[in-house]
BAFI-3210 file (N, C-alpha, C; in Angstrom, 3 decimals, decimal comma, padded with zeros to 6 digits):
// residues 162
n [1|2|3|4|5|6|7|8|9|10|11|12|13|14|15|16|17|18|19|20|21|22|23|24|25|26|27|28|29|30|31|32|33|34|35|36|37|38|39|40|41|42|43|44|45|46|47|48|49|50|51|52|53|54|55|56|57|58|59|60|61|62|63|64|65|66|67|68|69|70|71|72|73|74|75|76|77|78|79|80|81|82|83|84|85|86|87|88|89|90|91|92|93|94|95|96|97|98|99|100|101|102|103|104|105|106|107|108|109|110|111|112|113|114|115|116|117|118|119|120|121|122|123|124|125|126|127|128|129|130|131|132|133|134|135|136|137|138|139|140|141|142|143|144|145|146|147|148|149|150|151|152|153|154|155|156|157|158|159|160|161|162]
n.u [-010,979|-008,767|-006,796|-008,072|-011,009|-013,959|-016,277|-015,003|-014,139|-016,592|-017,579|-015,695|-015,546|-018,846|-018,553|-016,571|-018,067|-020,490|-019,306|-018,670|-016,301|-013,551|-011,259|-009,137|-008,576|-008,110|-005,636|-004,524|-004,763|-003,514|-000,756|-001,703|-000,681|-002,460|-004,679|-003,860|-002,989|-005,623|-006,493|-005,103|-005,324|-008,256|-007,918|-006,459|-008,420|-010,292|-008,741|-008,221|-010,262|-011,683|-012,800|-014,696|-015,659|-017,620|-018,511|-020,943|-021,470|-024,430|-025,603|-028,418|-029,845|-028,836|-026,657|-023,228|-020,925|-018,598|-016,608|-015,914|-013,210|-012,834|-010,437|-010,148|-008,006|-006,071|-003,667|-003,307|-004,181|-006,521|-010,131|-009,855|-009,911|-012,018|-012,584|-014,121|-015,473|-016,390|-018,047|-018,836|-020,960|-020,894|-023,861|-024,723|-026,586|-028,786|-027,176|-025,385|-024,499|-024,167|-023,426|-021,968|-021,655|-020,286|-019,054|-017,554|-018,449|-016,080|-014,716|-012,297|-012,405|-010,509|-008,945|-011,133|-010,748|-008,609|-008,834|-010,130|-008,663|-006,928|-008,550|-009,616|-007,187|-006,330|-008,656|-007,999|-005,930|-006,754|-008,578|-006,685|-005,389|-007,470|-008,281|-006,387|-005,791|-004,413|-004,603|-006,913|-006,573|-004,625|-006,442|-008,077|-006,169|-005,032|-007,705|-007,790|-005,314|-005,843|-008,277|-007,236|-005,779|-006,814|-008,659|-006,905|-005,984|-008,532|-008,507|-006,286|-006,930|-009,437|-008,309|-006,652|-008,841|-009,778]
n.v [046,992|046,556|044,092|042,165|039,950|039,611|038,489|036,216|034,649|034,453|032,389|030,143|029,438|028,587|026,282|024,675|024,157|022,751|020,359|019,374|019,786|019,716|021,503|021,566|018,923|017,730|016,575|015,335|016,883|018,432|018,568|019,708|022,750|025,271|024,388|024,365|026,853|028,351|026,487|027,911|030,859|030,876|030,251|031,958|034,370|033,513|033,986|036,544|038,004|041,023|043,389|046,038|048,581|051,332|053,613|055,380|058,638|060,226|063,963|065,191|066,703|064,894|065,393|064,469|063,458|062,019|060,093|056,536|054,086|051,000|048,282|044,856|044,611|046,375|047,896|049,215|048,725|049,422|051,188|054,277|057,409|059,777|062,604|063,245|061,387|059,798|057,966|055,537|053,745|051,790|051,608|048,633|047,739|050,049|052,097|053,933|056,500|055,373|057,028|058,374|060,985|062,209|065,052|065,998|068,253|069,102|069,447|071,545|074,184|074,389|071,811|070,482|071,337|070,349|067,707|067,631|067,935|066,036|063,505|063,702|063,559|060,966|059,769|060,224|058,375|056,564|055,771|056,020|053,090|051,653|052,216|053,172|055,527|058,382|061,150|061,806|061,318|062,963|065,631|065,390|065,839|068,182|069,233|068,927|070,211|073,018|073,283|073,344|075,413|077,945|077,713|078,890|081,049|082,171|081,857|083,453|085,779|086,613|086,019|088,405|090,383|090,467]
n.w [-087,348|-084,688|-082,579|-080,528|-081,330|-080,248|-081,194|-082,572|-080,372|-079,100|-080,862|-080,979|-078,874|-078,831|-080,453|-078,832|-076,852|-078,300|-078,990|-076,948|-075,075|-073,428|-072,137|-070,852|-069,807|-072,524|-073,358|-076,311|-078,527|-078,341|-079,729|-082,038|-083,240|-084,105|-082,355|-080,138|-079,592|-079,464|-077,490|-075,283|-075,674|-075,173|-072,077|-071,799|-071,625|-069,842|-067,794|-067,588|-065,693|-065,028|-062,509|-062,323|-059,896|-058,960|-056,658|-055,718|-053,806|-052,507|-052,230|-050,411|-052,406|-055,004|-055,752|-056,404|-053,861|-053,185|-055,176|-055,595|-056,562|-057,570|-058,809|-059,386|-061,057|-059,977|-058,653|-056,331|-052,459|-051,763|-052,409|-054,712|-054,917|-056,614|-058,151|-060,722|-063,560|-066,259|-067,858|-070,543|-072,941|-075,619|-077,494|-079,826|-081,045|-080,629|-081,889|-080,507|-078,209|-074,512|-071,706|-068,605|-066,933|-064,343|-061,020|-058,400|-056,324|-054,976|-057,547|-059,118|-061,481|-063,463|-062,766|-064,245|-066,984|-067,209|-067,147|-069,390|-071,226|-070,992|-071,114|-074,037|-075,396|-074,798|-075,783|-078,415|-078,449|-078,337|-080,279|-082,714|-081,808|-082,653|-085,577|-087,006|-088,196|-088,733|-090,125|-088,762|-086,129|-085,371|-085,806|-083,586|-081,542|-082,322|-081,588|-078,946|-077,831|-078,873|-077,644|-074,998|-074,456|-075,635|-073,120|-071,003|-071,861|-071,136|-068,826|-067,864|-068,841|-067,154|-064,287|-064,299|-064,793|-061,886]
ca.u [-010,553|-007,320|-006,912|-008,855|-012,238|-015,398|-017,160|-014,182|-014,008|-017,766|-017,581|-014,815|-016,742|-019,946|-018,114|-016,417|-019,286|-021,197|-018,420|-018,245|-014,677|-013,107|-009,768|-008,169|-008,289|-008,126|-004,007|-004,544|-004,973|-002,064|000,298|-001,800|-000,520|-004,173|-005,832|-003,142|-003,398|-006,910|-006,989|-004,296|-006,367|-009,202|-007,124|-005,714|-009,545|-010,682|-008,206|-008,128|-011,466|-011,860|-014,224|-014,418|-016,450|-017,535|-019,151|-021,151|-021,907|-024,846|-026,199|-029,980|-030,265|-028,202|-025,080|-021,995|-020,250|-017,436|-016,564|-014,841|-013,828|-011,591|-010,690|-009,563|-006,661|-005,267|-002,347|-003,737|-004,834|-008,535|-010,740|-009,292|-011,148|-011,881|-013,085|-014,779|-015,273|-016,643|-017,918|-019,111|-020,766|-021,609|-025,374|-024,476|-028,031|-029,328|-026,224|-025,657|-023,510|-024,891|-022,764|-022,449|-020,646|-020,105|-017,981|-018,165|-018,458|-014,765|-013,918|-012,179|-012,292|-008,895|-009,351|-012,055|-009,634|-007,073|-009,462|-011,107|-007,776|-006,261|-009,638|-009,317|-005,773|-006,544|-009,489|-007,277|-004,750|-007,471|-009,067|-005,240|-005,019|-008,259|-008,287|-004,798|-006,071|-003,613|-004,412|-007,763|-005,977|-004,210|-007,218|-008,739|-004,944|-004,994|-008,762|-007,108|-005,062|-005,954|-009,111|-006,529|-004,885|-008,075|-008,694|-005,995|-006,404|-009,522|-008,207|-005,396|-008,188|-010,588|-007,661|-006,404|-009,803|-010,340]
ca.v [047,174|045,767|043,223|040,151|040,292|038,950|037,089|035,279|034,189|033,465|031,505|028,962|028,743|027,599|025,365|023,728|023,326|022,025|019,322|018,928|019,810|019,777|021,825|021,096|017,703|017,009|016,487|014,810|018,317|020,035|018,765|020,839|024,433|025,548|023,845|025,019|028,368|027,977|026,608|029,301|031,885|030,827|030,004|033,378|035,205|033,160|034,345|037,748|038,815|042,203|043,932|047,477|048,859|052,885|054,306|057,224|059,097|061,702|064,708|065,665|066,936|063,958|065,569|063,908|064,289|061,505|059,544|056,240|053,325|050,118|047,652|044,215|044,374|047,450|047,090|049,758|048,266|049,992|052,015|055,571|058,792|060,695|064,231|063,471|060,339|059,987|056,259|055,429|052,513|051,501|050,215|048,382|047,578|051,452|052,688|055,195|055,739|055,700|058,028|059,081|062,094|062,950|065,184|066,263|069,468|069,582|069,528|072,672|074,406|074,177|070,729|070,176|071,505|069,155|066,345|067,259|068,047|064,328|062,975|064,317|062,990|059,809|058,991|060,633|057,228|054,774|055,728|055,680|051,745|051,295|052,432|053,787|056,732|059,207|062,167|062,163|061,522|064,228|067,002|065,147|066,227|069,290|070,001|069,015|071,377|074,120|074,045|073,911|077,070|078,868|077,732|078,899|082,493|082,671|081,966|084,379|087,380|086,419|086,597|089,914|091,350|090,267]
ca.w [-085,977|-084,407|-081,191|-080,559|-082,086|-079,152|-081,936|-082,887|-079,535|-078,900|-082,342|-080,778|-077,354|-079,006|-080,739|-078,346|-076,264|-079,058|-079,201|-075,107|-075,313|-072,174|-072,976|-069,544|-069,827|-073,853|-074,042|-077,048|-079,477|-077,870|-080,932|-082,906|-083,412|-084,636|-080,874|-078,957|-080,308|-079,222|-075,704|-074,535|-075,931|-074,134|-070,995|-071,063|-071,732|-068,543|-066,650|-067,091|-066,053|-064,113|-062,207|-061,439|-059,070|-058,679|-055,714|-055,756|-052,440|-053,191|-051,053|-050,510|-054,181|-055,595|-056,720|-056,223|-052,987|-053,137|-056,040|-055,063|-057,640|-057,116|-059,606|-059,530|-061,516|-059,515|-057,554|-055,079|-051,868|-051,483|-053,292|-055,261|-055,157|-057,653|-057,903|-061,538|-063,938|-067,332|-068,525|-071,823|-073,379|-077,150|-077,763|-081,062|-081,392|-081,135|-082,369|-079,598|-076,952|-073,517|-071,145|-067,214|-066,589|-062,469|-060,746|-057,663|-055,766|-054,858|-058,543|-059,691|-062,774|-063,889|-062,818|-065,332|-067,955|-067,309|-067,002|-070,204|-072,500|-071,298|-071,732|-075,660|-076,284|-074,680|-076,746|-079,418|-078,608|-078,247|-081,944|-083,302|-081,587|-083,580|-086,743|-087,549|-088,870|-087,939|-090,027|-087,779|-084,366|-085,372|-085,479|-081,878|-080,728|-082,666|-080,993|-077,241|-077,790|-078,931|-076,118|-073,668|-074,638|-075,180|-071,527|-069,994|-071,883|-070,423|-067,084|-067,293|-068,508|-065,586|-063,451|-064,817|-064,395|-060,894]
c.u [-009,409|-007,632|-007,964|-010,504|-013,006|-015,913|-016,240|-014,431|-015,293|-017,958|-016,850|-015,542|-017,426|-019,317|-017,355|-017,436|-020,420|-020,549|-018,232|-016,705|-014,411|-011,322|-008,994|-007,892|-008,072|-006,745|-004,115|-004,471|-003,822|-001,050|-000,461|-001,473|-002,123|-004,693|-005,059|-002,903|-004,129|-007,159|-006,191|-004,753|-007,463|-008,386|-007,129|-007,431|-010,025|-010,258|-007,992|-009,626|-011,235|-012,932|-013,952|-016,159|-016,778|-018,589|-019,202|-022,089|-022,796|-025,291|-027,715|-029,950|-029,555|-027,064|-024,034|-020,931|-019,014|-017,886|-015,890|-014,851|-012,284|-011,777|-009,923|-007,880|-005,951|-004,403|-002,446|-004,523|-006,435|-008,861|-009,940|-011,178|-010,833|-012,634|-014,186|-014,394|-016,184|-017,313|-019,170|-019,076|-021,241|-022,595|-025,183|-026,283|-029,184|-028,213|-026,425|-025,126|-024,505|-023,265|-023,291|-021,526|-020,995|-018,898|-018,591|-018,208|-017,174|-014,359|-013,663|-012,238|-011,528|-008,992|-009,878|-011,129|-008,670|-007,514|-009,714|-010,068|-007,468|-007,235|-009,722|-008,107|-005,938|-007,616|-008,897|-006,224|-005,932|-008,008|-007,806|-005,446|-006,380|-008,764|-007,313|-005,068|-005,525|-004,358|-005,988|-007,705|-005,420|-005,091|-007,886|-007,409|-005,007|-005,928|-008,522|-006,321|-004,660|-007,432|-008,478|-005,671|-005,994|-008,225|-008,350|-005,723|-007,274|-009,479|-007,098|-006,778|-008,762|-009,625|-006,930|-007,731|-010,391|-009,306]
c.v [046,211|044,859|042,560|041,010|039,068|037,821|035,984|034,201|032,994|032,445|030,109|028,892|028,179|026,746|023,616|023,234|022,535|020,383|018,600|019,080|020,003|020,693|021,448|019,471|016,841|017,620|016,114|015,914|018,854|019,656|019,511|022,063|025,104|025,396|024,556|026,104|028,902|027,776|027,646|030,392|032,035|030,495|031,692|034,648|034,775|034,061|035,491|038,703|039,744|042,676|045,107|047,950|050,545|053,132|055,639|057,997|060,486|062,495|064,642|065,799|066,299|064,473|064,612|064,421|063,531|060,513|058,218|054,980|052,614|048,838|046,124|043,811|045,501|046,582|047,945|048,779|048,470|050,898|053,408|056,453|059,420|061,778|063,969|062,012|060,704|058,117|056,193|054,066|052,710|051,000|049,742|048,480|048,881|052,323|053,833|054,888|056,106|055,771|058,362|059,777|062,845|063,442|065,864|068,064|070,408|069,729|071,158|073,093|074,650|072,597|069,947|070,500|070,536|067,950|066,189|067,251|066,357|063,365|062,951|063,805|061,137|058,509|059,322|059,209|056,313|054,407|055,502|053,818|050,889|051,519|053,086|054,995|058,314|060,387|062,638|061,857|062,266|065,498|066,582|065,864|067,632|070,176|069,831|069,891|072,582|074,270|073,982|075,187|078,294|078,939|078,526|080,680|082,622|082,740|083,022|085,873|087,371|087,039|087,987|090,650|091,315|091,094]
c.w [-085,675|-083,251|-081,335|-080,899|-081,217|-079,935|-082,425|-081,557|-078,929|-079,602|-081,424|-079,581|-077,854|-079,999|-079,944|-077,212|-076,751|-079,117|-077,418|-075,107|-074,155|-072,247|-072,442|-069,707|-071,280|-074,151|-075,321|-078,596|-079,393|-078,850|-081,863|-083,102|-083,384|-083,049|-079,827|-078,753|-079,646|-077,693|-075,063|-074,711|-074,711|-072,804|-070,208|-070,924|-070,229|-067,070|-066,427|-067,467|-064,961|-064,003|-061,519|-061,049|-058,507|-057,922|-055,572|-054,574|-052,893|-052,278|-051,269|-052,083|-055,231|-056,327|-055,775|-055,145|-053,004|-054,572|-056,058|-055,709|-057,369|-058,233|-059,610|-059,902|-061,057|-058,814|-056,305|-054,281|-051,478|-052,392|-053,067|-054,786|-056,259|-057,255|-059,202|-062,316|-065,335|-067,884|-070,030|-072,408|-074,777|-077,233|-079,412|-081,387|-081,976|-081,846|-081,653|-078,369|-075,557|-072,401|-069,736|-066,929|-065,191|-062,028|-059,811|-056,944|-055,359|-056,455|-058,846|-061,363|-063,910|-063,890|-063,817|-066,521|-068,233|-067,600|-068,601|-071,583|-071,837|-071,468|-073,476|-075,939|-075,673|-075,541|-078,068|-079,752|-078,419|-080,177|-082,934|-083,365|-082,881|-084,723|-087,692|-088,137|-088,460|-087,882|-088,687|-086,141|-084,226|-085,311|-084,492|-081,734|-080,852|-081,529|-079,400|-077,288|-077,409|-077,908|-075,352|-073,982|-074,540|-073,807|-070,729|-070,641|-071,291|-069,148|-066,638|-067,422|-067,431|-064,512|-063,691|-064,468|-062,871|-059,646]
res [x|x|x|x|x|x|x|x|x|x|x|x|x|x|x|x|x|x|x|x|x|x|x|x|x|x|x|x|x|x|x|x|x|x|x|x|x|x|x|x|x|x|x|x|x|x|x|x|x|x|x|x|x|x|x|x|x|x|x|x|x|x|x|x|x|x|x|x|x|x|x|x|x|x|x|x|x|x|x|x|x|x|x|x|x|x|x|x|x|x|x|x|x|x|x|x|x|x|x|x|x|x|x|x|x|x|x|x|x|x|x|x|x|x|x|x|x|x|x|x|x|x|x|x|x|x|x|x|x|x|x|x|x|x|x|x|x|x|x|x|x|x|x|x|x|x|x|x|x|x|x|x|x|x|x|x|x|x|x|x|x|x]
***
Protein backbone atom coordinates (compact mmCIF):
# COMPACT_ATOMS: atom_id res chain seq x y z
CA UNK A 1 0.00 0.00 0.00
CA UNK A 2 1.17 3.61 -0.69
CA UNK A 3 0.92 6.92 1.75
CA UNK A 4 1.75 7.07 5.34
CA UNK A 5 1.32 3.79 7.02
CA UNK A 6 -0.95 4.24 10.90
CA UNK A 7 1.38 1.73 12.52
CA UNK A 8 4.35 3.53 11.53
CA UNK A 9 2.96 6.34 13.16
CA UNK A 10 1.54 4.60 16.33
CA UNK A 11 5.12 2.91 16.54
CA UNK A 12 6.86 6.57 16.93
CA UNK A 13 4.03 7.81 19.37
CA UNK A 14 4.59 4.95 21.78
CA UNK A 15 7.89 5.60 21.60
CA UNK A 16 8.08 8.87 22.32
CA UNK A 17 5.87 8.62 25.11
CA UNK A 18 7.77 5.84 26.44
CA UNK A 19 10.72 8.35 26.43
CA UNK A 20 8.40 11.46 27.81
CA UNK A 21 9.36 13.33 24.78
CA UNK A 22 7.97 16.55 24.70
CA UNK A 23 8.46 17.49 20.85
CA UNK A 24 7.35 21.16 21.31
CA UNK A 25 9.70 21.93 23.65
CA UNK A 26 12.82 19.42 22.83
CA UNK A 27 14.90 22.09 20.42
CA UNK A 28 17.73 20.16 21.04
CA UNK A 29 16.84 17.09 18.18
CA UNK A 30 15.83 19.55 15.55
CA UNK A 31 19.56 19.30 13.96
CA UNK A 32 18.66 15.93 13.32
CA UNK A 33 17.14 15.28 9.85
CA UNK A 34 15.77 11.73 11.12
CA UNK A 35 13.80 13.84 14.51
CA UNK A 36 12.85 16.55 12.50
CA UNK A 37 11.43 14.40 9.95
CA UNK A 38 9.61 13.03 12.86
CA UNK A 39 8.19 15.88 14.90
CA UNK A 40 6.74 17.59 11.61
CA UNK A 41 5.14 14.48 10.78
CA UNK A 42 3.55 14.25 13.91
CA UNK A 43 2.87 18.04 14.04
CA UNK A 44 1.27 17.85 10.76
CA UNK A 45 -1.00 14.36 11.83
CA UNK A 46 -2.17 16.51 14.94
CA UNK A 47 -3.20 19.06 13.05
CA UNK A 48 -5.11 17.74 10.51
CA UNK A 49 -7.79 16.00 12.29
CA UNK A 50 -11.41 16.06 10.78
CA UNK A 51 -14.70 15.35 11.72
CA UNK A 52 -17.59 14.67 9.62
CA UNK A 53 -20.83 14.60 10.71
CA UNK A 54 -24.14 12.93 8.76
CA UNK A 55 -27.62 13.54 9.73
CA UNK A 56 -30.28 11.32 9.02
CA UNK A 57 -33.95 12.59 9.21
CA UNK A 58 -36.32 9.37 9.13
CA UNK A 59 -40.20 9.07 8.58
CA UNK A 60 -42.66 6.73 10.57
CA UNK A 61 -41.23 3.58 8.79
CA UNK A 62 -37.56 4.83 9.07
CA UNK A 63 -36.66 5.54 5.56
CA UNK A 64 -34.68 8.38 4.82
CA UNK A 65 -36.34 11.65 4.37
CA UNK A 66 -33.32 14.21 4.39
CA UNK A 67 -29.81 13.34 4.31
CA UNK A 68 -27.61 16.16 5.74
CA UNK A 69 -23.64 15.90 6.32
CA UNK A 70 -21.00 18.69 7.22
CA UNK A 71 -17.43 18.29 7.59
CA UNK A 72 -14.79 20.13 9.24
CA UNK A 73 -12.47 20.54 6.63
CA UNK A 74 -15.22 21.89 4.18
CA UNK A 75 -15.11 25.25 3.08
CA UNK A 76 -19.00 25.27 2.89
CA UNK A 77 -20.53 27.28 5.60
CA UNK A 78 -23.36 24.65 6.96
CA UNK A 79 -24.38 21.34 6.48
CA UNK A 80 -24.86 19.78 2.49
CA UNK A 81 -27.76 17.66 1.52
CA UNK A 82 -27.68 14.85 -0.05
CA UNK A 83 -30.30 12.81 -1.78
CA UNK A 84 -28.12 9.41 -1.21
CA UNK A 85 -24.72 8.37 0.56
CA UNK A 86 -22.83 5.22 0.70
CA UNK A 87 -20.12 4.72 3.76
CA UNK A 88 -17.91 1.90 4.15
CA UNK A 89 -15.65 0.65 6.79
CA UNK A 90 -12.88 -2.22 6.92
CA UNK A 91 -13.13 -4.67 10.11
CA UNK A 92 -9.44 -5.84 9.81
CA UNK A 93 -10.10 -8.10 12.61
CA UNK A 94 -13.31 -9.95 10.87
CA UNK A 95 -12.10 -9.22 7.60
CA UNK A 96 -15.30 -7.68 6.32
CA UNK A 97 -16.53 -4.62 5.31
CA UNK A 98 -19.27 -3.08 7.27
CA UNK A 99 -21.49 -0.77 4.96
CA UNK A 100 -24.59 1.87 5.19
CA UNK A 101 -26.26 2.53 2.11
CA UNK A 102 -29.27 5.50 2.38
CA UNK A 103 -31.01 7.38 -0.05
CA UNK A 104 -33.78 9.09 0.24
CA UNK A 105 -37.22 9.24 -1.22
CA UNK A 106 -36.43 12.21 -3.46
CA UNK A 107 -33.68 10.18 -5.08
CA UNK A 108 -34.31 9.52 -8.73
CA UNK A 109 -33.49 6.74 -10.77
CA UNK A 110 -31.28 8.20 -13.19
CA UNK A 111 -29.90 9.73 -10.19
CA UNK A 112 -28.98 6.41 -8.77
CA UNK A 113 -27.20 5.70 -12.06
CA UNK A 114 -25.07 8.53 -11.93
CA UNK A 115 -24.37 8.08 -8.33
CA UNK A 116 -23.55 4.50 -8.82
CA UNK A 117 -21.27 4.77 -12.25
CA UNK A 118 -19.02 7.74 -10.32
CA UNK A 119 -19.18 5.69 -7.29
CA UNK A 120 -17.39 2.72 -9.59
CA UNK A 121 -14.73 4.97 -11.20
CA UNK A 122 -13.99 6.59 -8.02
CA UNK A 123 -13.28 3.50 -6.12
CA UNK A 124 -11.75 2.53 -9.51
CA UNK A 125 -9.06 5.78 -8.58
CA UNK A 126 -8.76 5.05 -4.99
CA UNK A 127 -7.61 1.13 -5.69
CA UNK A 128 -5.20 2.65 -8.58
CA UNK A 129 -3.65 5.21 -5.50
CA UNK A 130 -3.34 1.88 -3.65
CA UNK A 131 -2.05 -0.72 -5.35
CA UNK A 132 -1.04 0.53 -8.83
CA UNK A 133 -2.61 -2.12 -10.42
CA UNK A 134 -3.87 -0.66 -13.47
CA UNK A 135 -4.76 -3.56 -15.61
CA UNK A 136 -7.53 -4.13 -12.73
CA UNK A 137 -8.62 -0.39 -12.45
CA UNK A 138 -9.04 -0.80 -15.78
CA UNK A 139 -11.97 -3.66 -15.74
CA UNK A 140 -13.68 -1.53 -12.39
CA UNK A 141 -13.64 1.37 -15.30
CA UNK A 142 -14.41 -0.97 -17.96
CA UNK A 143 -17.44 -2.43 -15.47
CA UNK A 144 -18.57 1.57 -14.76
CA UNK A 145 -18.95 1.76 -17.91
CA UNK A 146 -20.36 -0.46 -19.55
CA UNK A 147 -23.37 -0.48 -16.58
CA UNK A 148 -23.85 2.93 -17.46
CA UNK A 149 -24.64 2.33 -21.02
CA UNK A 150 -26.72 -0.66 -20.32
CA UNK A 151 -28.59 1.87 -18.04
CA UNK A 152 -29.28 4.31 -20.17
CA UNK A 153 -30.57 1.61 -22.94
CA UNK A 154 -32.85 0.58 -20.58
CA UNK A 155 -34.03 3.99 -19.97
CA UNK A 156 -34.37 4.89 -23.55
CA UNK A 157 -36.64 1.32 -24.14
CA UNK A 158 -38.85 2.13 -21.03
CA UNK A 159 -39.20 5.45 -22.45
CA UNK A 160 -39.99 4.27 -25.97
CA UNK A 161 -42.53 1.94 -24.60
CA UNK A 162 -44.30 4.39 -22.45
Amino acid sequence: MNGACPFNIILITKVLKRRNFDYRNNLELLSRPVTLFLVLLLKIIWIMQSTITIDITLDEKRVPQQINWQATESTADSARAAKAMMLSFWDGADKSALRVDLWTKDMMVDEMADFFYQTFMTMADSFDRATHQQELVGDIKKFAKDFYAKFREAQLKENKAS
